[in-house]
LOLUM-325845 format. One line per 8 residues: their letters; for each residue z, y, x of N, C-alpha, C. Coordinates in Angstrom, 3 decimals. Each point is the difference from the previous one (the first is absolute). Layout:
<atoms>
A> Z:Y:X:Z:Y:X:Z:Y:X | ...
</atoms>
This chain:
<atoms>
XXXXXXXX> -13.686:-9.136:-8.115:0.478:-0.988:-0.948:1.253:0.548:-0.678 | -0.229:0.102:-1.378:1.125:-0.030:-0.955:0.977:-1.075:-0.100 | 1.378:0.161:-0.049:0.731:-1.138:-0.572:-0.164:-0.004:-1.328 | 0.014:-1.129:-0.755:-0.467:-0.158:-1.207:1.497:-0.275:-0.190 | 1.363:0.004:0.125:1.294:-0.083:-0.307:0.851:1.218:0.466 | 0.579:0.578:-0.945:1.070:1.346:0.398:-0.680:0.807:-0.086 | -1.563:0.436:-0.672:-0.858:0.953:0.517:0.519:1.399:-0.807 | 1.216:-0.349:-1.128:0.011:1.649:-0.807:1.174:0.314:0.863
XXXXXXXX> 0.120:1.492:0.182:1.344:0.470:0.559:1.452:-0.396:-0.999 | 0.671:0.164:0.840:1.771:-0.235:-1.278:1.107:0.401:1.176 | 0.842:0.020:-0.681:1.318:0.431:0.487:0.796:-1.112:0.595 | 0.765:0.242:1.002:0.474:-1.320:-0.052:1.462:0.096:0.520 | 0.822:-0.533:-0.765:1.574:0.099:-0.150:0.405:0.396:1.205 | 1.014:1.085:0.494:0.386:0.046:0.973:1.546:0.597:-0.016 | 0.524:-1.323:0.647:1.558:0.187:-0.748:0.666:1.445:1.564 | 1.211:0.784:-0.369:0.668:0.732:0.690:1.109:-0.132:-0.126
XXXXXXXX> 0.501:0.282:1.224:2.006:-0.209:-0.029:-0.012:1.468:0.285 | 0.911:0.492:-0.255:-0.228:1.433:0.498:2.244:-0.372:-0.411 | 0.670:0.577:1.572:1.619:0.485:-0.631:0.128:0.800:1.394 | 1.064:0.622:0.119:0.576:0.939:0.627:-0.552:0.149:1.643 | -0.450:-1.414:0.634:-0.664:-0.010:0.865:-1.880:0.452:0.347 | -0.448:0.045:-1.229:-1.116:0.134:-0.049:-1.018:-0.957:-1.091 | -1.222:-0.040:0.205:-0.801:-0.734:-0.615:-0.507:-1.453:0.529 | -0.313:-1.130:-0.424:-0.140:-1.360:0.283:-1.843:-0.053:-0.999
XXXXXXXX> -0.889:-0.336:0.747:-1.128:-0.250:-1.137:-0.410:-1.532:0.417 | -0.454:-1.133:-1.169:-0.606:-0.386:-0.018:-1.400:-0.819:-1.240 | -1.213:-0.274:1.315:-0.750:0.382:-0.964:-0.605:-1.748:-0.371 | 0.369:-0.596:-0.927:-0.882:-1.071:-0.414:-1.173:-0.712:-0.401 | -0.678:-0.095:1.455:-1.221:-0.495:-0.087:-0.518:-1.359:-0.310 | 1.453:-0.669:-0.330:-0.620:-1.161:-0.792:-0.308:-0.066:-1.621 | -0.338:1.866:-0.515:-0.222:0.086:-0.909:-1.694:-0.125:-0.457 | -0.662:-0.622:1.087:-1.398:-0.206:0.175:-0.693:-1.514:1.195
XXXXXXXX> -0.883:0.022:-1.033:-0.214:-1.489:0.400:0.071:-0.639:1.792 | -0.517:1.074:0.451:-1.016:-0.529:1.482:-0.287:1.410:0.779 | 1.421:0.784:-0.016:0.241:1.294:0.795:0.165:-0.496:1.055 | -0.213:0.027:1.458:0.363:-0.471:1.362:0.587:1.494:1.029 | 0.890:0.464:-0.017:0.339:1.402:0.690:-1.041:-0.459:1.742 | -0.636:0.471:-0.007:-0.582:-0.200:1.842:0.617:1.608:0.569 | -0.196:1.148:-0.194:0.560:1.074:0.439:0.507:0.881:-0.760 | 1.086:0.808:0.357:1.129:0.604:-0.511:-0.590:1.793:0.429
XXXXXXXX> -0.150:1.081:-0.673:-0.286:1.105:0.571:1.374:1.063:-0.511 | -0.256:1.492:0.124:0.906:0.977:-0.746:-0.448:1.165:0.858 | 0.078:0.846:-1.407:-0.673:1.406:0.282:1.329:0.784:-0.638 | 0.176:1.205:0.807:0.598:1.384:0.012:-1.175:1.028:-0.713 | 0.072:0.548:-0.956:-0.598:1.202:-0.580:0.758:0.906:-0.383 | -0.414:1.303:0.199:0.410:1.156:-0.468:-0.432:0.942:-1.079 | 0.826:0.800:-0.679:-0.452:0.594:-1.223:-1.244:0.301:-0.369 | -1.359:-0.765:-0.971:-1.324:0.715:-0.276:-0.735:-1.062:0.851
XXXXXXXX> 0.400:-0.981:0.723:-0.764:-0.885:1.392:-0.660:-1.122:-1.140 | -1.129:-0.114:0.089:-1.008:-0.679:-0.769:-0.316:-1.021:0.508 | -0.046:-1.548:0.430:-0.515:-0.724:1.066:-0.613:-1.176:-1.389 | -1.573:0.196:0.661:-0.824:-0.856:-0.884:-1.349:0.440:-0.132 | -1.013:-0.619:-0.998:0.522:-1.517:-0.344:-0.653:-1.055:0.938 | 0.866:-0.848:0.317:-0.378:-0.871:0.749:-0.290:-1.720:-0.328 | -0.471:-0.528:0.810:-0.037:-1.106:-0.614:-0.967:-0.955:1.661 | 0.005:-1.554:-0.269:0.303:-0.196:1.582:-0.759:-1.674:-0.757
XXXXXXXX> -1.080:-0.511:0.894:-0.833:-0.912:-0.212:-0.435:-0.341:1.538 | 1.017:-1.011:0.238:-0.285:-0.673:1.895:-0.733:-1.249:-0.846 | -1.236:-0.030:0.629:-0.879:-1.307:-0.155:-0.020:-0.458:-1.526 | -0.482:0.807:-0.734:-0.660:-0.514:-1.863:1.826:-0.444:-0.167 | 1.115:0.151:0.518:1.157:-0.314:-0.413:1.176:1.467:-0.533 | 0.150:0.243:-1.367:0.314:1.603:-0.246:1.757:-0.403:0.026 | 0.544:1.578:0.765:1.344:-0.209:0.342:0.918:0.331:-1.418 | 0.887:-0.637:-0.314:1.108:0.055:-0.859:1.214:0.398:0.332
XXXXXXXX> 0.665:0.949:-0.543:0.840:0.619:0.476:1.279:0.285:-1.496 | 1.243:0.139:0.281:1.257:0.083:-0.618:0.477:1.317:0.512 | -0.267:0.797:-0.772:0.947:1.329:0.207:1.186:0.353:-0.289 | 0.876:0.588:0.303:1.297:0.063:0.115:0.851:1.454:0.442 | 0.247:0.920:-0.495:0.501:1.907:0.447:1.439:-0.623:-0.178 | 0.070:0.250:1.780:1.781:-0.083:0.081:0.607:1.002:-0.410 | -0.499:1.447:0.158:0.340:1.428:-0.078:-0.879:0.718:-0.326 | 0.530:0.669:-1.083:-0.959:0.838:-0.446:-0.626:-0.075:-1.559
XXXXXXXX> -1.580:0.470:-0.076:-0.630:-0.030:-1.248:-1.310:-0.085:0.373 | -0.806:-0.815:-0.442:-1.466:0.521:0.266:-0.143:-0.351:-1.181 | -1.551:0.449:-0.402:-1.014:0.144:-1.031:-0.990:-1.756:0.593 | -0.028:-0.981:-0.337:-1.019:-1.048:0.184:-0.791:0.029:-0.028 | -0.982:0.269:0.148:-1.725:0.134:-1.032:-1.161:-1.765:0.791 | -0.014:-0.701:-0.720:-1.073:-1.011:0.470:-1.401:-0.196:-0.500 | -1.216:-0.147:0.026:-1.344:-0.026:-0.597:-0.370:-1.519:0.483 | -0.416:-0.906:-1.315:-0.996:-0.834:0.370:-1.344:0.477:0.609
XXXXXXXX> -0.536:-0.859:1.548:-1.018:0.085:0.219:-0.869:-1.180:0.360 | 0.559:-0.763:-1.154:-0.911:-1.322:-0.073:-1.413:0.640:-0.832 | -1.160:-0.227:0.267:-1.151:0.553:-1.100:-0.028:-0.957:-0.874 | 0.566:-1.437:0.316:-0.394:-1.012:-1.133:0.826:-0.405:-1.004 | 1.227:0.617:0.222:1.475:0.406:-0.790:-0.776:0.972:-1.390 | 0.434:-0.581:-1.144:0.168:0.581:-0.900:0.693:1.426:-0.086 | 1.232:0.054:0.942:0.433:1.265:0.344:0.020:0.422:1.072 | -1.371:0.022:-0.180:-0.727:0.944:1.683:0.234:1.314:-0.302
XXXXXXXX> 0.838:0.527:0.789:0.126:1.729:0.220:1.533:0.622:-0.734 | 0.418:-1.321:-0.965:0.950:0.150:-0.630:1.276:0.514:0.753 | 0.888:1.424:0.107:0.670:0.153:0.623:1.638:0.030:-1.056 | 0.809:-0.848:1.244:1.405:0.334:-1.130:1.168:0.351:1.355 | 0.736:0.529:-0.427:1.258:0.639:0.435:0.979:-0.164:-0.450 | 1.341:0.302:1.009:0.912:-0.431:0.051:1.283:1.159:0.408 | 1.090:0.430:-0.090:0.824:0.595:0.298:1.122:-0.732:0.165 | -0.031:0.012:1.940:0.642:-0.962:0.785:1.478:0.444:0.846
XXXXXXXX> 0.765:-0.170:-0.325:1.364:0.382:1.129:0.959:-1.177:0.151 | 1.326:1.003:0.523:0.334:-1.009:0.638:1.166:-1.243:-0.830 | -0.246:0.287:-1.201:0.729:-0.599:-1.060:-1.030:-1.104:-0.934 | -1.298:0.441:0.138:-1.407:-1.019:-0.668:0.551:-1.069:0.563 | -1.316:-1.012:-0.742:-0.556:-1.266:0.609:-0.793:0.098:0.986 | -0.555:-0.661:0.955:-0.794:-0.150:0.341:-1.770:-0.009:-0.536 | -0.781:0.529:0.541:-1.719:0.207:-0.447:-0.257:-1.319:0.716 | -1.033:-1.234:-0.284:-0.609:-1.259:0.410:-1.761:0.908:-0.336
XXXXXXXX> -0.776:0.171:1.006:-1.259:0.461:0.008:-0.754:-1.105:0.470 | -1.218:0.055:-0.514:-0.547:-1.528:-0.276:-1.390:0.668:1.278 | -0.738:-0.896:0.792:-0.709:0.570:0.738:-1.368:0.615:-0.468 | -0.196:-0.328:-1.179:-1.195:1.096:-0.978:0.528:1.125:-0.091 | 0.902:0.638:0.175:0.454:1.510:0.210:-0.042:0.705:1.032 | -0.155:1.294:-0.038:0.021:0.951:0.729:1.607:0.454:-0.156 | 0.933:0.135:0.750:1.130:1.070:0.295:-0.022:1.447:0.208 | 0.772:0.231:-0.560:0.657:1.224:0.603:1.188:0.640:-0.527
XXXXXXXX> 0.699:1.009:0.434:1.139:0.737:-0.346:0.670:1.339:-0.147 | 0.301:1.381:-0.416:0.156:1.012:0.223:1.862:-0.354:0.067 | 0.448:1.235:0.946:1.567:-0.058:0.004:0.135:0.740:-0.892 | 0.908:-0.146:-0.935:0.728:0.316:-0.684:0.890:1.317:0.532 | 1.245:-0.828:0.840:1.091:0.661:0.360:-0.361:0.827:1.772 | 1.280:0.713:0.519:-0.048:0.577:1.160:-0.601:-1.216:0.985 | 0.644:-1.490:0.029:-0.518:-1.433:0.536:0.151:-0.808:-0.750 | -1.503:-1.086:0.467:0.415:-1.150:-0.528:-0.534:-0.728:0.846
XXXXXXXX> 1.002:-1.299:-0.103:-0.226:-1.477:0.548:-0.544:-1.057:-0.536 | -1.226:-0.343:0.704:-0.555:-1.227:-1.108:-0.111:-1.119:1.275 | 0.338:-1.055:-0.536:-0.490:-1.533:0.323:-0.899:-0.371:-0.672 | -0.988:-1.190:1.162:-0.900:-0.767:-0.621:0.081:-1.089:0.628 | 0.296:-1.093:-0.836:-0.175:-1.179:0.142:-1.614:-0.020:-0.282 | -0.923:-1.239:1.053:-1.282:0.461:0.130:-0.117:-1.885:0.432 | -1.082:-0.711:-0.929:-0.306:-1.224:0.188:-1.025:-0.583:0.715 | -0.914:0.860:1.350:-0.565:0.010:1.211:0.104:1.067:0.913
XXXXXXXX> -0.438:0.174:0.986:0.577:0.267:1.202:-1.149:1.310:0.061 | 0.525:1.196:0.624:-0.621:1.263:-0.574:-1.280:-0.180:0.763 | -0.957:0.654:-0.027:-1.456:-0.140:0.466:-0.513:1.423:0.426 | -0.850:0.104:0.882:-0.579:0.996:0.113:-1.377:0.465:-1.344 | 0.180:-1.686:-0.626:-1.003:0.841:-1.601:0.275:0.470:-0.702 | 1.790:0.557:0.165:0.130:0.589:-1.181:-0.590:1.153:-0.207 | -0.447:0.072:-1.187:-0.650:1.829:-0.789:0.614:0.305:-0.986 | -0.847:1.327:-0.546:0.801:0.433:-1.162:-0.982:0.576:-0.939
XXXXXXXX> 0.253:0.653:-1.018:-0.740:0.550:-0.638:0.161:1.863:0.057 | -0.526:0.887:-0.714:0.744:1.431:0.161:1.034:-0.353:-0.880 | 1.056:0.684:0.103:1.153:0.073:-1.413:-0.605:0.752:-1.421 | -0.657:1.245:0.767:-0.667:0.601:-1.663:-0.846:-0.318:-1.067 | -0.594:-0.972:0.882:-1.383:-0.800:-0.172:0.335:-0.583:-1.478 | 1.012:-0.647:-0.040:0.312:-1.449:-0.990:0.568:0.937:-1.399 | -0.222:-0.177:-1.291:-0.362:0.594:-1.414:2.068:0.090:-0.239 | 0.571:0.865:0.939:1.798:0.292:-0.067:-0.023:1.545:0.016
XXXXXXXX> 0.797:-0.135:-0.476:0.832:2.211:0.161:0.830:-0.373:0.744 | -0.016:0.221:1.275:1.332:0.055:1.165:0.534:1.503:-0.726 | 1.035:-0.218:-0.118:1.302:1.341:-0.243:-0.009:1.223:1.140 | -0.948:-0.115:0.814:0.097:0.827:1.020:-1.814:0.564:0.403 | -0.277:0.674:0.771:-1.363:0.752:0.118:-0.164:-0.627:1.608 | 0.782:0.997:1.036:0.308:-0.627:1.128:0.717:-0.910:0.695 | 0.300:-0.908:-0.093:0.746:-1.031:1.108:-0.248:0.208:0.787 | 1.115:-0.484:1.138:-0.526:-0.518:1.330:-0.417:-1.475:0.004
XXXXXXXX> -1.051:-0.027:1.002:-0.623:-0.591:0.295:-0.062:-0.538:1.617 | -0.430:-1.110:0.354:-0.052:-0.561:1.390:-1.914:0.474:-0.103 | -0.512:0.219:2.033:-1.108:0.264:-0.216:-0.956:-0.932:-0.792 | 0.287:-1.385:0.549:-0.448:-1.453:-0.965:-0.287:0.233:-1.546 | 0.928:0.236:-0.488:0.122:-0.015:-1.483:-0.477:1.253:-0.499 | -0.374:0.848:0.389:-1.100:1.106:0.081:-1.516:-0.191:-0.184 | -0.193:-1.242:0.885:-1.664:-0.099:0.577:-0.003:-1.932:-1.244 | 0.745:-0.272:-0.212:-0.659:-0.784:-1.246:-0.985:0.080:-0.503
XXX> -1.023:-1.110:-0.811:-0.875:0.401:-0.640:0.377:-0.349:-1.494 | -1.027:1.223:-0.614:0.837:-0.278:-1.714:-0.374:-1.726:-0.503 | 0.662:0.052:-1.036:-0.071:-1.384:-0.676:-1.398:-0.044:-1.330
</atoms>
């Protein structure tokens, strides 16, 4: 099941304090109708580390997620894989650090990310509770020029099937 509300990706305001002590982020999720945070995740990547694309459907219910790079840079890349979406296959991107907005990914998408920098830190705010259904697609699979030939890769995100 599609949500028929919030379904295009967007940005979503994310104010920073940043003074002599460090950085302060926050991210405003009452910039969307009927976001519910249920689990909080965060990934460490290293230079060329590719993790994707993923995407996560516990019981006909697809997960929604708020991205957020405390540190760092990544490359965004998301693909609709609704077939009944007008923009089925449609992929758009994003160039994310730690000065952006926040990414709001709608659960008709596929995720994923290349690092940018030596590390990066990403949060996801995520609006059900992770599942063992999550899958993915291959990353090469979906109609993008990744900037790179080889990434790394997890064995998972290797053995994908194309889109």
């Amino acid at each position: 099941m599609f949500r028929k509300n919030n379904d295009k990706p967007k940005l979503i305001k994310t104010l920073r304090y940043e003074d002599a002590r460090g950085l302060f982020t926050k991210v405003d999720i009452n910039q969307l109708d009927d976001f519910k945070i249920i689990e909080v995740f965060s990934s460490t990547s290293n230079l060329h580390v590719l993790r994707g694309m993923h995407f996560q459907n516990a019981m006909g219910i697809w997960q929604r997620k708020i991205v957020t790079v405390i540190q760092g840079e990544i490359l965004d890349v998301i693909v609709n894989i609704n077939p009944s979406s007008k923009d089925y296959k449609k992929v758009n991107k994003y160039i994310l650090n730690s000065k952006s907005n926040s990414l709001f990914i709608p659960g008709n998408y596929a995720h994923g990310f290349l690092t940018l920098t030596d590390t990066a830190i990403v949060q996801y705010l995520c609006d059900q509770h992770h599942s063992t259904s999550e899958s993915g697609i291959l990353w090469d699979s979906i109609d993008f020029q990744w900037p790179i030939i080889q990434p790394i890769l997890s064995d998972r995100d290797q053995k994908h099937e194309e889109l």
